[in-house]
Structure formats: C-alpha cells, structure tokens
N, C-alpha and C positions, 0 to 999 in steps of 0.2 A: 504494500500500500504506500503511498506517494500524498503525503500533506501537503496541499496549496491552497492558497486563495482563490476562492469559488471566481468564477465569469460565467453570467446568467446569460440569456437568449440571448437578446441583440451584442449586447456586448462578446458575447464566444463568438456568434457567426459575422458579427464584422469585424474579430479580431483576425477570423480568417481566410475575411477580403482581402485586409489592410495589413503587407506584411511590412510594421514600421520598427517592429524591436520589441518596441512598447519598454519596459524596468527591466535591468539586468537579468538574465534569466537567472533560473534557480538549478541547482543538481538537474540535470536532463531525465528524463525514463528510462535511457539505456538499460541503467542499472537494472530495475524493473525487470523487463523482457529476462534478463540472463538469469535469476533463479527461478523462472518459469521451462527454462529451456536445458537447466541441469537436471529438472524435475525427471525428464524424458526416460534418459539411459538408464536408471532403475527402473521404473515401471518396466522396463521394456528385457533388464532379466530378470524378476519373479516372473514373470510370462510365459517367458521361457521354460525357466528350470518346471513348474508343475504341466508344462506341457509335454515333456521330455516321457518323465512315466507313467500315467493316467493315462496315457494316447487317444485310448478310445470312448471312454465312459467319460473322463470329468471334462476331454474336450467338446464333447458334441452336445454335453447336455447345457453348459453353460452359453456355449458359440448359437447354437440352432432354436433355443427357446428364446433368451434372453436378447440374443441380437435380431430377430425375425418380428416376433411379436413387440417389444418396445421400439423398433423403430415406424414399425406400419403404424401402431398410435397416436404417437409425440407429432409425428410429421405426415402423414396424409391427411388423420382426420380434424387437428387442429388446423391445417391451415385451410382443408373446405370450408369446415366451418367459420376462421374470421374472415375471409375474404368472399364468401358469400352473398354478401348485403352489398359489399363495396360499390363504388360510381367512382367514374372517372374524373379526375381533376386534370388539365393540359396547360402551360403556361408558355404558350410559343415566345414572351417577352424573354422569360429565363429560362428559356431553350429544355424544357425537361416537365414531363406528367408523373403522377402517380395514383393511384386511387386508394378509398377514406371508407369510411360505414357510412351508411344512405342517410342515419341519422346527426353525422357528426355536419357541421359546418366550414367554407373553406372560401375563403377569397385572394384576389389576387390586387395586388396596387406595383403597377410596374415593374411589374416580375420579382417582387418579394412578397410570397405565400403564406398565406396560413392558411391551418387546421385545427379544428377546436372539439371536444366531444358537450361544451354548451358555447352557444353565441358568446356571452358575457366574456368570457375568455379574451376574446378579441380585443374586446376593448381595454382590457390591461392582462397583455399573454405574459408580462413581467413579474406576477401575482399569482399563481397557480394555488389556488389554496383547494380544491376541487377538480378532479377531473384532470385533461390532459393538454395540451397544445403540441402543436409542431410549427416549426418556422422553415421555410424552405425558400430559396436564393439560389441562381444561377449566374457563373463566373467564365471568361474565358480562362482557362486553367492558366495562360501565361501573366496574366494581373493576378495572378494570387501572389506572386515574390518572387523574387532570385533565388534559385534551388530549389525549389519546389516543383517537384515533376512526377510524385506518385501519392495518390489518397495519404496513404501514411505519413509522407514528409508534412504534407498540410496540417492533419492532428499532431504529430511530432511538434512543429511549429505553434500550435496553439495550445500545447502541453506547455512546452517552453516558456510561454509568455505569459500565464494568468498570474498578472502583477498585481500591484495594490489597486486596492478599488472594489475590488471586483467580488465583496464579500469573504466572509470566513467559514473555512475548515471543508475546504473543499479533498474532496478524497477519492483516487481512481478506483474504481473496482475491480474494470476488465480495462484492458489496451494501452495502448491502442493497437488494434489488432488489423493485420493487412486481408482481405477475403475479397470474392464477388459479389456484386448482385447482378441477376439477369444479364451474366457473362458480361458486363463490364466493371474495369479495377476496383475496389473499395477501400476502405477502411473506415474503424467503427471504435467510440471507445464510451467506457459507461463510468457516469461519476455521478458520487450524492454530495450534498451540501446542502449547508443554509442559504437563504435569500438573505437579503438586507433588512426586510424584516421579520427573519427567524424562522423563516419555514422552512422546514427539512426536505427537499427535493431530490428525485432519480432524474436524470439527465443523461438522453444519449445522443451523443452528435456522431454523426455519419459526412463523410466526404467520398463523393463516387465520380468518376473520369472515364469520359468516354469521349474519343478523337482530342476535341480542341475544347471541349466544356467540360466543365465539373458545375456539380449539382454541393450545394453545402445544408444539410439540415440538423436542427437542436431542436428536438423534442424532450418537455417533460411533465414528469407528475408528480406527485406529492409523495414523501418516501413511502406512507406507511397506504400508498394506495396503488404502489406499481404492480401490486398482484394482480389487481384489475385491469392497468391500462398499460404495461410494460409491451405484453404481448400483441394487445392491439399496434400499438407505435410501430413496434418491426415488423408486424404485418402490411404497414402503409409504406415501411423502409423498403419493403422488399421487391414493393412494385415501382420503385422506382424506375422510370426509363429516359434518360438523356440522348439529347439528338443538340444539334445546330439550331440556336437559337432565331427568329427573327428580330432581323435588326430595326428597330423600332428609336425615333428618334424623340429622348425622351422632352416632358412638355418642359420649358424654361420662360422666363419673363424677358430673356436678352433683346427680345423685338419691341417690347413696350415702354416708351416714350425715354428711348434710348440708353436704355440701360443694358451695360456689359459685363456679361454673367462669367466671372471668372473662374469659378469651378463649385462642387458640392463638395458642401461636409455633413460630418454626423453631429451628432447632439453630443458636446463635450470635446468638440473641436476646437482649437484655435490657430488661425490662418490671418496671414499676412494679403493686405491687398493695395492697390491703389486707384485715387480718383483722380481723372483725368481734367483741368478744366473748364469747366459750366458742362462737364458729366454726368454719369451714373454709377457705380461697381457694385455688382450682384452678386450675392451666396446665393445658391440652391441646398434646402434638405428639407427630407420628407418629413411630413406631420403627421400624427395622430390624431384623430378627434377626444376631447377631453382631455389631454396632457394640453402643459405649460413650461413655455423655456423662459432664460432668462437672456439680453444677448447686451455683449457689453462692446462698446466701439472706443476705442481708446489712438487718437491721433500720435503718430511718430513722427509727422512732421509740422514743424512749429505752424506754418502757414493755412494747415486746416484746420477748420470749425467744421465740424463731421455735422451732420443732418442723417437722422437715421427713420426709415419706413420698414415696415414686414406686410409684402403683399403676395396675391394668390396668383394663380396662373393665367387670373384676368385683368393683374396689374392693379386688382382693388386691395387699396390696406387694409390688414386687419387688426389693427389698432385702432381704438375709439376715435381718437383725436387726431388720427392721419400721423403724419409722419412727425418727428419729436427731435430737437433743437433744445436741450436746456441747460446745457454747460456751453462753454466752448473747448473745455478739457474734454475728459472721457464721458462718453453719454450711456448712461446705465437704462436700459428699459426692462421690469422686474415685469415677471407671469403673464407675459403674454400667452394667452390662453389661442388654442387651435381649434378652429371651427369643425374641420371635417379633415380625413383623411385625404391626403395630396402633399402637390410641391408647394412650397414656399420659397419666398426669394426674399434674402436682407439688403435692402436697397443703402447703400451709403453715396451721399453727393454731399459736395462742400456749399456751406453759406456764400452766399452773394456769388455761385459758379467758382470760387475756389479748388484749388485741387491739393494732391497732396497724397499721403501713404498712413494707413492705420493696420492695426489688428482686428481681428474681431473673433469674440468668444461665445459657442452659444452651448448653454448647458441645462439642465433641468433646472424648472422652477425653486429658487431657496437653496441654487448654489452661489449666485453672487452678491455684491454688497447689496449696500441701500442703494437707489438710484429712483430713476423718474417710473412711478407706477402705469403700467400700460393703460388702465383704467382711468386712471383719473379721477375727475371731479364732475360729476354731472350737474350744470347746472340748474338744468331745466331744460324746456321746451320757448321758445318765443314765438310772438304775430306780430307782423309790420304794425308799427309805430310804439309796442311793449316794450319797456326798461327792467331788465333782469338786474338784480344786485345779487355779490357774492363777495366770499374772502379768499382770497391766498394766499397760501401759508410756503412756506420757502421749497422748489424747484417741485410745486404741483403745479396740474395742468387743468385749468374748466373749462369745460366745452355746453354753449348754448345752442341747440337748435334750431331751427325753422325752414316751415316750406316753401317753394321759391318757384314761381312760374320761366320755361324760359320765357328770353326776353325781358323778365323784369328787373328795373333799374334798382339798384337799392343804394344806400347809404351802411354804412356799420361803423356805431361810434362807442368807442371804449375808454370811458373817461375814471381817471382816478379819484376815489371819496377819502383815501389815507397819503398821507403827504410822503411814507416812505415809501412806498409803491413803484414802479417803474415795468409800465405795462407793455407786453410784446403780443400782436394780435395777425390772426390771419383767417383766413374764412375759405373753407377746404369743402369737395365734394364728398359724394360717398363714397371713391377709390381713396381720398385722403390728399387729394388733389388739389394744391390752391389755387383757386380762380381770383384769385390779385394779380395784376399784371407784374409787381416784383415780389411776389410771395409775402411772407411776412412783414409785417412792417412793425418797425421800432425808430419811429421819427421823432418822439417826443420826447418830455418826460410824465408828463400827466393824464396827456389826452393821445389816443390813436384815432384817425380816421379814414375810413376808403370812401371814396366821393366817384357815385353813380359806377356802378360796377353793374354790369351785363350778365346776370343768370343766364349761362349758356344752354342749359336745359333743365326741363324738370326734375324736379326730385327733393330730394330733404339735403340740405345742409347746413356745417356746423362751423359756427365761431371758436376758434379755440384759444384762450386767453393764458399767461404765463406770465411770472418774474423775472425782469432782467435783474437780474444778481440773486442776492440773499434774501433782501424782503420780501418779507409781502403787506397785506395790506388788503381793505375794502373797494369795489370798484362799484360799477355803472355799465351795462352795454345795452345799447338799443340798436333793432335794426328797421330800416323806412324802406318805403318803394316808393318812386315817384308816379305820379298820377293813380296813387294806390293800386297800381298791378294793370292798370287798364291803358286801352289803347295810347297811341301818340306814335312820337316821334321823337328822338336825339339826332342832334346833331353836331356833328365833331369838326373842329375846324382850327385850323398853326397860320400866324403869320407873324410880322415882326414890324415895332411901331417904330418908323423913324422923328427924329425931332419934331416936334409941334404938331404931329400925327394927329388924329383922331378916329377911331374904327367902330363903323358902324355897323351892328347885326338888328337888321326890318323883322318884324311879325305882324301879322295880322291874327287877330286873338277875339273869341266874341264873350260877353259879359261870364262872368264866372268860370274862365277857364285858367288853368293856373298854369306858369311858365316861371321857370328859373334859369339863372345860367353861372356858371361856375368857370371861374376865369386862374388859369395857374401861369403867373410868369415864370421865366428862367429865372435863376438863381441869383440873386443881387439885383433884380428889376422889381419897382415897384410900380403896382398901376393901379386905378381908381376908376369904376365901375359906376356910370350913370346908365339911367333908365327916364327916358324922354315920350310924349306923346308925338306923333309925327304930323300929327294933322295941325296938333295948335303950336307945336314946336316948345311945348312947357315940360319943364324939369319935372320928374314925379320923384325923383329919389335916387341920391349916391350913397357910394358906398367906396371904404377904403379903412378896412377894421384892421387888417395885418400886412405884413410886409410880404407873404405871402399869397395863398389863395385866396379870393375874396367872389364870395356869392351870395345871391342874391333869390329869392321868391318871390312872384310877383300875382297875387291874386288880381284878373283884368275886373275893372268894374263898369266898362261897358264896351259894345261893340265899334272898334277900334284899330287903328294902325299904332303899332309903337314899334321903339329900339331901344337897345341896349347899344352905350358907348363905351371904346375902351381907350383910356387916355395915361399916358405915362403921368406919374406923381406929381415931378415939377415940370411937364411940358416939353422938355429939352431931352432926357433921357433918350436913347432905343433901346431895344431887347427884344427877344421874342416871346410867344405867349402860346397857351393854347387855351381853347374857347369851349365848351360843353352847354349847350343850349337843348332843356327837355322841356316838351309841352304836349299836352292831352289833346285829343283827335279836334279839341275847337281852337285848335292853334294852327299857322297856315306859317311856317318859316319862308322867308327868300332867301335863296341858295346862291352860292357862287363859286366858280370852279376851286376844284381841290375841297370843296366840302365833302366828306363823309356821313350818310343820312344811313339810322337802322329806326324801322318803322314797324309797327307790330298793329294788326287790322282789327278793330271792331265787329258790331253789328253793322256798320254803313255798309263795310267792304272796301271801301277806298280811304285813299291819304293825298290831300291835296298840300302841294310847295307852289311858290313864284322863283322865275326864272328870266331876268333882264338881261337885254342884249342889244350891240345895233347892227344896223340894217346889213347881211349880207354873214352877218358872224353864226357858229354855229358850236353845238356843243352834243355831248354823247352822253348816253348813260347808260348801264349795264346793271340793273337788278338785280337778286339770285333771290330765292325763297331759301329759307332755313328748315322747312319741313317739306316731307316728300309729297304730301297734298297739296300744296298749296301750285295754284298755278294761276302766274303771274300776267297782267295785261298794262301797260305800260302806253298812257295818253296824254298827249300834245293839245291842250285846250285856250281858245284866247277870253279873253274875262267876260265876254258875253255867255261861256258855256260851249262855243262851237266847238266840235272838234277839227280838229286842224291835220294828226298824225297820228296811227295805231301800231302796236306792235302786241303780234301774239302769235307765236311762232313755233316754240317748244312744250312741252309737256308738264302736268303736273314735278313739283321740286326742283326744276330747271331754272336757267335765266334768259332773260329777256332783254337784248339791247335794242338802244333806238336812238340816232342821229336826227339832230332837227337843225335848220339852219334857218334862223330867220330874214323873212323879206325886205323886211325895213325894222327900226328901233321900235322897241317896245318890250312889253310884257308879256310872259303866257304862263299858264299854271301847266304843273306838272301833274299829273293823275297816277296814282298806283292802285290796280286793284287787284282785289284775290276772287276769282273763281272758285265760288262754289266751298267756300272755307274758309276760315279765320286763321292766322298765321303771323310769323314774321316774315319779315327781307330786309335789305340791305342795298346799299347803291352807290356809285361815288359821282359828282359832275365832272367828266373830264372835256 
C-alpha cells in the first residue's frame, strides 16, 4: 500500500490532461509493482511440488470442478446480467462511446462526460455521498506529456503527482495495472480516500489508447457502498470503445466585440496575459451551473488599470453590474456565481483603451481575499423622472435599474448627498455593455452626468454607481427621457464660432411643445446660450450657468417661430462646439448641411424638418430605418403642402435616398414617413 494525498475527479482526470509536474513527486510505485511480482515464483513451486505426486486424483478434482464451474459464474452470468439494461452513450467530440444502465443518467458538455446512477450527482459529481458517478474525457494521446506513450505511463504519471491539495490519506489498493479492454491498450488503478469533506471514497481511474486517442475516466462511490456500484462502474469501463474523435471547433467569445481569447484554463489556474491597446484579452473555462469562482486580475504593468467582465458565449456578462473597475491595483471579483453549464470567457481591457500585461487567477469560491462582490448592491428598480437614494460603503458597487425604449433619449444624473463621496457612474446593457459613448464617467467630484444618450434598443438597463477611492458616502441618481419616451426628433450638429460670430438654430414649435438644447464647447471655450422669438425678434431667455455645458428647456407657449443662439462669452473668442437640439413630434427643426437628425415616429406617421437653399443648389439625404418593419418614404414638400419629390424605392428596414435641387431660393419641408409602423430612423443632410 502506497500513502498519498487523495486527487478527486476533476482534479485526477485533469491532472492527467495536464502533464505540468505539478509538487515534487513523492517515492514513485515502482517499489509497489516488485513485491507483487516476487509474490509469483513461490506460488508457482507449491504448485508444482503437490502436483508432482497426486497426478491424478488431487489434480483433476481441484483443476476440472473448481476452475470450470467458478469461472462460467463470476464471468458469463455477471456480466449478462449488468450489461443487460445498458444504452448506449457516443461522444464523437471526445472521440470514444460507452454504454451505462437504462436507469442511470449521462450527459455530454464538449466532450467531457458524465454518468450518474441519480441526476443530482451531476450537479456536484465532486460530493459523492450516495450512489456512483463517472467522468469521462477524450485526449489526443500526444497532449497528455513528454513520455507518455502507454495507458500505464499516464496513471504512473498521475500516481506520481497527487500533490498537496488534493485531500488526505489517499491509498492505492490495486495498480496500477497494464491490461485490455475490447482489445485496445489499458490500464486501470483503484484507490480509496477521503474527500475534502470527509467522505470515504473507492475511486477507479482507467486510461485506454487506441491509435492516436486515449479515453481518461475517474469513476466513484462511497467506500462503504462499492459493493453495490464497484461492479457496475467496470461494467460501463468495459464497454469502453475509442475511435478518432471529430474535430469540433470549440465555442469561444474571440469574435465578440473584439476580444482575443488567448487560451483556456481550469479552475485554480493562474496565467499570464496581455492587453493590447483600446483591446480585449480573453480566458476561456468551463462552468458548472451552481458553483462559484472567485477571479483575481492583478496588473504587472504599471500603465494598466485592468477593467474586468465574465461573459457567456453570447458575449452577455454575467455579473450583475456588467463588467467591474474598482481598484486600479489588483481587481478582486468574489462568487461569481455560474448560470448554466458552458464556456465562459474572463474578458480583461485596460481603462481609457490602455494596455499593458497582468495575471489572472481563477479559483473556487472563498479561495481569494476580500475584493469587489460580484453581486453587489441592488438598488432598486427606477421610472423616468424617479430619484433613487442609496449608501456606499468602500469598493461596493449599486446598481439601479430601469426600462428603456429604443430610441429613447435619457438623461442619468448621479449626484453626491455626502461631501466625502467621489462618485464613478456608467449605464451598461444587459450583456454589461456601456452604452456611454466613453464608458464610465468620472468627471466630477460631486455630481456625474450623461446628457441625452440614445437607448439603442429595448430592454432593461442598469446604472451602476461606485467609489472613487476609499469612501463612500450617500448619493442621489435619477434617470429622465426626453419628451417622456414619445415621438420627436434630435438633432446633432459641430461647428466653430469665429470672433463676433453668432449661430443661429430656427424651430418652428406649436403651443405646449417642449424643446431643449444642450450646447458643449471645447475645452477652455466658453459660450452663452440665448433663446429668441423670430417673428418679434425679443429675447425670451439666456443662459451661461458654467464654463462648461450649458442647456436649456424651453416649454413653447404659443404657436411660433423661434431660435436658439450660440454666442462666444466675450464676443471675440473662437472655439468649436457641439449643438444637441430634442423636440416632441410638435417641433418642426430647420436643418442645414452636416446636420445629423434620429427621429423616432408616432401615431401621425410622419416627421416634418425645413430645409433653405438658393436657386439652382441642391442637397441629398439618405434615411435608414433602425427596425426591420419599418419602411421608409422620404418627401420633398413646399409650404403650401404640395408635393414636389418622392422616394420609395427599397423594402421594409432598408434606406431610402433622395436628391433635390432647388429651382430658385426658398424653403421646403422635408417629410419622413413610416409605412404601415411606428419606428425609428436616422438621416444626415449632405
């Protein structure tokens, strides 16, 4: 007998994937095997000598009863009977079938097998306290290691290596022993031990080689219940059959939104990577459903601020909060719990596109320190225009919810209620995806705000709010939609005011429609935001609150031509700006080239713009629908209503261009309409 430290399932059959060394080996088996094999030569003269005089009576009565009738027993009628019931099980991924009892259960996840004699098993084969499992896995026999070229050498190798960890009072029984099954190589060896929590376990791992694959299987059961299921096990061993696996390309995240998947690990890995950057660098390893790792990203290169994600094979995170930023040291994310059986991918990119080289460690749940809890803090749920409050306590994460039409415009404003506070916010989809055009923002020190952000599509999403540094403290977040989720228009538009400039944006707007517009100069420009009636030419209202952004809402109070002007501070300045002008379906914008318009349709069906020009000039526009119904028609109208110019040409979800060139100087409205559906679109004047 041969005392080591026990290696349960996963651990034994991927220790004899992985030939890495693993702890100094201990005494080898050698020893083992040679007083089994001195045992021989005596047995072999008592044999002898009482065969020598007896000749005929004590050899024939011993040979012809005892060797005829106990072998037709033990081995005909046992193995009809367990393999009787059997079904087949085939795993073309891991190149090798076997068949199980009709009753037992058996699945396959990308060619690493089980079989269970109850389901429950499955879902922690790690826990055998009942009943039996097997794990089965197929290898090309040349990635099992350097020197390894016969079933034996591979258990040899994994005798070798059951290092620390891997539980206590592990003890060989038999082997490892070299034999066949179904005339291809073997070898087979049986050992009991404790588990990590005390259960006395029979464990037999099997290694079989046939051409260019080997098959690796660890079956076991409970010590004081192998008399039930020992025999079953080898009866499922026996059917083993390996053949050439199909090559099957397994599923990985490296296609999704450019992330490069640098190789797989197991659970209790640690691997060196790097990020390229304004990159991605991806781990792959499989999940269980109900376990939880912990994965720790620890930067080696002073220049990265690691950003860490755990998404599925759909590129959707599975972390509450989307992906997690809260050191700029090492980022710890504790019990990330696993949805469902599959690959997973540990997505690592640098903040602000940084690049740079880290570690990453990922191990079962309540093997690493403290660190950021993958769960977090739930806030709550929110609705446009609702103000959640909450507390944050030092490197936790809260996340507020709400649902969000595409197309709608929203506001998201997180403002500090504790002076030592230092809020970092972003507003992430359901893959864990920030839809902010620079991700997170940490502009302040009190207040965070994203101003008119574009719900790209429907669905629910989450605010997720943090401490920059130590503190924390009480906060504030609210989030708004402009024209409360209902029709209009935005319009986007860059230009640069030269000295004693003034820049005019026209609307036409009828009583109670509301319009704002949000004006952001470049950096060291300050500018000042009036708002004028066009028809009497009277001031209604300026505005120049910060050196910064400055906007403006403008409830209309009757039907009306106005503008908004944009005028540098002291007059004399230049700089450039950019202009964001929203207004509800009773707002009519004038457009002018290099505008950018996304328009989203009512019950009318249409969206009317003005469009000035002189005589002989001409300009283009190209539409697109954002959904696949929506099919667009695109009219050239003069202010009486005539129509002038039609385009409708492509099919629903398509776009629709249209050149117009005017006769003479003048005005015409622009028409967008949707066919038969309500939608968005999009358009530029070029």
């Amino acid at each position: 007998m041969n005392a080591k430290r026990f290696s349960w399932l996963f651990l034994a059959l991927l220790l004899l994937l992985v030939a890495c060394g693993g702890d100094e080996p201990e005494p080898t088996a050698t020893p083992e095997p040679a007083p089994v094999a001195t045992d021989v030569p005596p047995t072999a003269e008592p044999t002898a000598e009482p065969t020598a005089e007896p000749t005929a009576v004590p050899t024939e009565e011993p040979t012809a009863e005892p060797t005829a009738e106990p072998t037709a027993e033990p081995t005909a009628e046992p193995a009809a009977d367990l393999t009787a019931d059997f079904v087949e099980f085939d795993s073309p991924e891991a190149g090798h079938s076997f068949q199980h009892p009709a009753d037992w259960t058996a699945q396959g996840l990308f060619g690493l097998n089980f079989v269970a004699s109850d389901p429950a098993l499955l879902d922690a084969p790690d826990e055998v306290t009942e009943g039996a499992v097997l794990i089965a896995i197929g290898s090309p026999i040349a990635d099992l290691g350097e020197g390894i070229t016969t079933p034996l050498d591979a258990l040899t190798f994994a005798q070798d290596n059951f290092g620390e960890g891997f539980g206590e009072d592990l003890t060989i029984v038999d082997g490892p022993t070299a034999t066949t099954i179904n005339d291809q190589d073997a070898a087979t060896i049986r050992l009991t031990g404790a588990s990590e929590s005390g259960i006395q376990l029979t464990v037999l791992m099997t290694v079989i080689f046939e051409g260019d694959q080997a098959a690796i299987l660890v079956a076991a059961t409970p010590l004081d219940q192998e008399v039930d299921y020992i025999p079953t096990l080898e009866a499922i061993i026996s059917t083993v059959q390996v053949y050439p696996p199909t090559v099957v390309e397994l599923p990985s995240t490296s296609g999704i939104e450019g992330v490069t998947t640098e190789g797989t690990l197991f659970v209790g890995d640690t691997v060196n990577g790097t990020v390229a950057e304004n990159g991605k660098s991806g781990w792959d390893f499989v999940g269980t459903a109900g376990t939880a790792v912990d994965i720790v990203v620890e930067p080696t290169s002073d220049e990265l601020d690691a950003v860490v994600d755990v998404v599925d094979l759909n590129g959707v995170s599975i972390l509450p909060a989307g992906e997690i930023d809260a050191e700029f040291d090492t980022e710890e994310i504790l019990g990330v719990e696993i949805p469902e059986d599959g690959f997973y991918t540990v997505v690592v990119r640098g903040f602000a596109g940084g690049g740079g080289e880290y570690t990453l460690t990922v191990t079962e749940a309540g093997s690493a320190g403290t660190g950021t809890p993958a769960v977090g803090t739930s806030g709550g749920e929110l609705v446009y225009g609702q103000t959640g409050t909450g507390t944050l306590v030092e490197e936790e994460t809260a996340t507020w919810t709400f649902d969000a039409q595409e197309l709608d415009v929203i506001d998201v404003l997180a403002t500090t209620t504790d002076g030592d506070l230092d809020l970092v916010m972003d507003v992430v989809d359901a893959t864990g995806t920030s839809i902010l055009d620079d991700g997170e923002l940490d502009e302040s020190f009190s207040q965070e705000q994203a101003y008119l952000v574009i719900v790209p599509e429907d669905g629910t999403y989450t605010v997720v709010l943090r401490p920059y540094g130590a503190d924390g403290g009480d906060y504030e977040v609210t989030v708004t939609a402009a024209n409360n989720g209902g029709p209009g228009s935005i319009l986007f538009a860059s230009d640069e005011l030269e000295a004693e400039e003034a820049h005019a944006f026209p609307f036409t707007a009828y009583e109670g429609a509301t319009v704002r517009a949000v004006i952001e100069p470049a950096e060291d420009f300050d500018v000042v935001l009036h708002l004028y009636n066009n028809t009497s030419g009277e001031e209604i209202d300026s505005v120049d609150l910060s050196f910064g952004i400055e906007e403006y809402t403008f409830v209309v109070p009757s039907d009306d031509d106005y503008y908004f002007e944009v005028v540098a501070y002291d007059g004399t300045a230049t700089g450039a700006y950019d202009v964001l002008l929203v207004g509800d379906e009773n707002t009519f914008f004038e457009l002018a080239y290099g505008d950018f318009v996304v328009g989203r349709l009512g019950e009318a069906g249409f969206l009317d713009y003005f469009f000035a020009l002189g005589a002989e000039e001409d300009f283009i526009i190209e539409a697109n629908a954002y959904n696949e119904e929506l099919d667009l028609v695109i009219q050239i109208l003069d202010l009486d209503g005539n129509l002038l110019q039609e385009v409708d040409e492509f099919l629903p979800g398509g776009s629709e261009t249209l050149q117009y060139t005017f006769p003479e100087e003048g005005m015409v409205i622009i028409r967008v309409i949707g066919l038969d559906s309500t939608g968005g679109f999009n358009f530029e004047i070029q």
